[in-house]
C-alpha positions as CSV (number, residue, x, y, z in Angstrom):
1,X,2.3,95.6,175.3
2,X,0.7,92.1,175.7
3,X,2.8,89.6,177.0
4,X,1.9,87.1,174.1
5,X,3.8,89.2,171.1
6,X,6.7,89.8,172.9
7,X,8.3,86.5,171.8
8,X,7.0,87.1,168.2
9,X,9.3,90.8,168.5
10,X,12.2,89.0,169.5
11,X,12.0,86.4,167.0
12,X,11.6,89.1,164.1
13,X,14.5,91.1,165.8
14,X,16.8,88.2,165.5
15,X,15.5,87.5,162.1
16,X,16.8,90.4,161.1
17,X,19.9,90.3,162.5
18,X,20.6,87.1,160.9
19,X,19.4,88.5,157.7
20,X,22.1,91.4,157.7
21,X,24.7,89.3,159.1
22,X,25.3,87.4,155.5
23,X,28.8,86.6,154.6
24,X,29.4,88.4,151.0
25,X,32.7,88.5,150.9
26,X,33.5,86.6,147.8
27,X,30.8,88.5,146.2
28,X,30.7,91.5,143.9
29,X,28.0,94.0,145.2
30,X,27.1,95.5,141.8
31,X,27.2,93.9,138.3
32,X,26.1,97.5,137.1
33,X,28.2,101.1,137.2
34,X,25.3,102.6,136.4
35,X,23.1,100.9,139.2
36,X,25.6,101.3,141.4
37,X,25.3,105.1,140.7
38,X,21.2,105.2,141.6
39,X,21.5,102.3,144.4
40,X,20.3,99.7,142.4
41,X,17.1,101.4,141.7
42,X,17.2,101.3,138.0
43,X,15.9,97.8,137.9
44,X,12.7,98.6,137.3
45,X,13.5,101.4,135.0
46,X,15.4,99.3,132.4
47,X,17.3,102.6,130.9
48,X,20.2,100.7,129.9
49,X,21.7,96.9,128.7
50,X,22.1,96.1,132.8
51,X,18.6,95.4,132.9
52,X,19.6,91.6,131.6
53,X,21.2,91.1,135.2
54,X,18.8,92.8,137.1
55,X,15.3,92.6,135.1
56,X,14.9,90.9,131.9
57,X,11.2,92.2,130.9
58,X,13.4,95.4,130.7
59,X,14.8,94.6,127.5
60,X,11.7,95.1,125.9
61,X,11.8,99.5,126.7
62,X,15.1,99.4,125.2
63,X,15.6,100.2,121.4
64,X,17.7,99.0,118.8
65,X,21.1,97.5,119.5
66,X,22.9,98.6,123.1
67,X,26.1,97.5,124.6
68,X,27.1,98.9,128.2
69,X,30.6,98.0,129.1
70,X,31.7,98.1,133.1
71,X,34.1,97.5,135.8
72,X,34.2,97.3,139.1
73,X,37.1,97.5,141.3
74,X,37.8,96.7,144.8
75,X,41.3,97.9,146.8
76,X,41.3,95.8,149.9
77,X,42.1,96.5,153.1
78,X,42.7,93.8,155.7
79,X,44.5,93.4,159.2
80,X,45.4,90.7,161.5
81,X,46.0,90.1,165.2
82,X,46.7,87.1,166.7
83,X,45.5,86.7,169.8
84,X,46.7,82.9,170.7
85,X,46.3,80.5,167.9
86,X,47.1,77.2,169.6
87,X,47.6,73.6,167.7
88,X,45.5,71.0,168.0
89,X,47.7,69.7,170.9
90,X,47.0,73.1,172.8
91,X,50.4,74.3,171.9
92,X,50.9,77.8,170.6
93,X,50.7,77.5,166.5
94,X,53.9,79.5,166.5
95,X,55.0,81.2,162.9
96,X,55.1,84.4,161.4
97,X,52.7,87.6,161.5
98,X,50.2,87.6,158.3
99,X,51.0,90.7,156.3
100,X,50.3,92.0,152.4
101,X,48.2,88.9,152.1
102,X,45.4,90.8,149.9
103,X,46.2,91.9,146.5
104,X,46.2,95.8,145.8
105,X,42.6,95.4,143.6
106,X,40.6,93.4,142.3
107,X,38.7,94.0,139.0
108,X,35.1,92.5,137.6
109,X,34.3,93.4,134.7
110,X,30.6,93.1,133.0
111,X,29.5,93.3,129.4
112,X,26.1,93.8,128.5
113,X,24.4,93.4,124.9
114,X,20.6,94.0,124.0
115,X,18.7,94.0,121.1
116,X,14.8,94.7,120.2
117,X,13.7,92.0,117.5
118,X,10.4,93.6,116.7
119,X,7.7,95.7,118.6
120,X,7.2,92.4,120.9
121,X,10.6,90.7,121.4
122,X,13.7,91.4,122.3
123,X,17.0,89.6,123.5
124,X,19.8,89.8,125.6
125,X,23.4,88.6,126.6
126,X,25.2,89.4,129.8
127,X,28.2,88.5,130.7
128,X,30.0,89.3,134.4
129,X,31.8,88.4,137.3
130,X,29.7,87.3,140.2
131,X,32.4,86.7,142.6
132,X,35.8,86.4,143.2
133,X,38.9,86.6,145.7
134,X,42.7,85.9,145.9
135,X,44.3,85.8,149.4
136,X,47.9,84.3,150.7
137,X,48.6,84.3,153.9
138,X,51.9,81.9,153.1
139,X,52.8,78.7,154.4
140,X,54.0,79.9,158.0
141,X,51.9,82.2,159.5
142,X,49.8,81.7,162.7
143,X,46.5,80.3,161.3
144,X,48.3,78.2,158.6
145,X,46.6,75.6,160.0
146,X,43.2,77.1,159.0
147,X,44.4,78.4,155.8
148,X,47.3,79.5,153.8
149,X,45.7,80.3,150.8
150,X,42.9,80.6,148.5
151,X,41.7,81.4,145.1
152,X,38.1,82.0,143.6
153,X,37.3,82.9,139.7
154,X,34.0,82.5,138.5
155,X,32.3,84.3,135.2
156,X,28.8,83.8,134.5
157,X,27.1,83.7,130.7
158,X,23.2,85.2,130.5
159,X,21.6,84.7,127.7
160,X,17.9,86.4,128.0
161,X,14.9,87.3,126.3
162,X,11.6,89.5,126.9
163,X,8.3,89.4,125.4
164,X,6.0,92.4,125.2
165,X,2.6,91.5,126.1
166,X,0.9,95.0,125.6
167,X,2.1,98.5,126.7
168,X,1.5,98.0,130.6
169,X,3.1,94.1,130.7
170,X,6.0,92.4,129.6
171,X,7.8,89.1,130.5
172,X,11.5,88.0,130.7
173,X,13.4,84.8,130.9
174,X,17.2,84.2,131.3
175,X,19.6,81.5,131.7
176,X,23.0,82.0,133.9
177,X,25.7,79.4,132.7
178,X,28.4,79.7,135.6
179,X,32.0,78.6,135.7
180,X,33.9,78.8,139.0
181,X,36.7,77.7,139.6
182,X,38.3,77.5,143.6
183,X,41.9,76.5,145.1
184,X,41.9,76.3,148.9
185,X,45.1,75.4,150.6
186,X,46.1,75.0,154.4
187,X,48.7,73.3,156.4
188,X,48.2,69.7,158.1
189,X,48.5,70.4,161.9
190,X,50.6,67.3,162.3
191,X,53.9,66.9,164.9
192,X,57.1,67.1,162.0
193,X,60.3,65.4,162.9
194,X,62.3,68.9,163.4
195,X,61.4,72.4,164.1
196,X,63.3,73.6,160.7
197,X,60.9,70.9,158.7
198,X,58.1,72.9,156.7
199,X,54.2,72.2,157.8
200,X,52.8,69.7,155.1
201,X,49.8,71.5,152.9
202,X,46.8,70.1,152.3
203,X,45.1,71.7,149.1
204,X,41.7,71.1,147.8
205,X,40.4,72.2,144.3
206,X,37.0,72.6,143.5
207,X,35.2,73.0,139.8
208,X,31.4,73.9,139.0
């Protein structure tokens, strides 16, 4: 191997390290039970009302009216160790173990309506839940001074449309109108007057 691609390999390498490192938590892998039954792979066969989220020139192979209805729900599972949260004075952070912090599930629902105009158009309207999360630690556990607590609700509206061109090309448009909604809270790492005084909170609320 030539000396002069090896830096090109390594950078590619950590490209794609990066790449599959992504945070997703707060997001909802499928908006589709039926492409999470084929892995996704029935974007470009547009069999069903889905096809707004994932390809909107699929409308136009659908016929007549078609509503798809779906959920999908997520049972986490998280644990924490502490393993020496200090203060910002170096001090140990102190407070209690962070347990049933994660609700039992978490549902997103999605609703899906097509409809073929005529031979050349069609429309659509999608309507989901893109992300999502609810987690409380409480106000006295170790990494209170982190966070305590937060809350993310977001639904998304899709209007779309598709134009037939001919028989081997069709194009789509769509719109996604989001509302989210966020509540982050954590306490302020402050020195309180007396060991039995509750940390303050700091909370921060956020609207798009």
């Amino acid at each position: 191997m030539k000396q002069k691609y090896l830096p090109l390999i390594i950078a590619a390498a950590l490209s794609a390290i990066s790449a599959s490192a992504m945070a997703s938590g707060y997001r909802f892998g499928s908006q589709s039970v039926a492409a999470q039954g084929t892995a996704d792979a029935n974007s470009a066969e547009a069999n069903d009302a889905s096809t707004i989220f994932y390809n909107p020139a699929g409308l136009s192979r659908l016929d007549g009216t078609q509503i798809q209805l779906g959920a999908t729900v997520v049972l986490p599972h998280s644990t924490y160790t502490d393993t020496g949260s200090t203060r910002f004075t170096g001090t140990p952070t102190g407070g209690t173990a962070a347990k049933d912090y994660a609700p039992d599930s978490v549902t997103a629902p999605s609703l899906y309506l097509s409809k073929k105009l005529n031979d050349q158009w069609a429309v659509g309207l999608g309507l989901y839940v893109p992300y999502g999360t609810k987690i409380n630690y409480g106000p006295t556990w170790t990494g209170r001074y982190a966070l305590d607590g937060v809350k993310l609700e977001s639904v998304t509206l899709n209007p779309s449309v598709s134009f037939k061109l001919n028989e081997h090309h069709a194009f789509g448009f769509g719109i996604d109108a989001e509302h989210m909604k966020a509540d982050l809270s954590q306490a302020v790492d402050v020195q309180v007057p007396s060991p039995h005084c509750r940390p303050q909170r700091a909370q921060r609320k956020a609207r798009c």
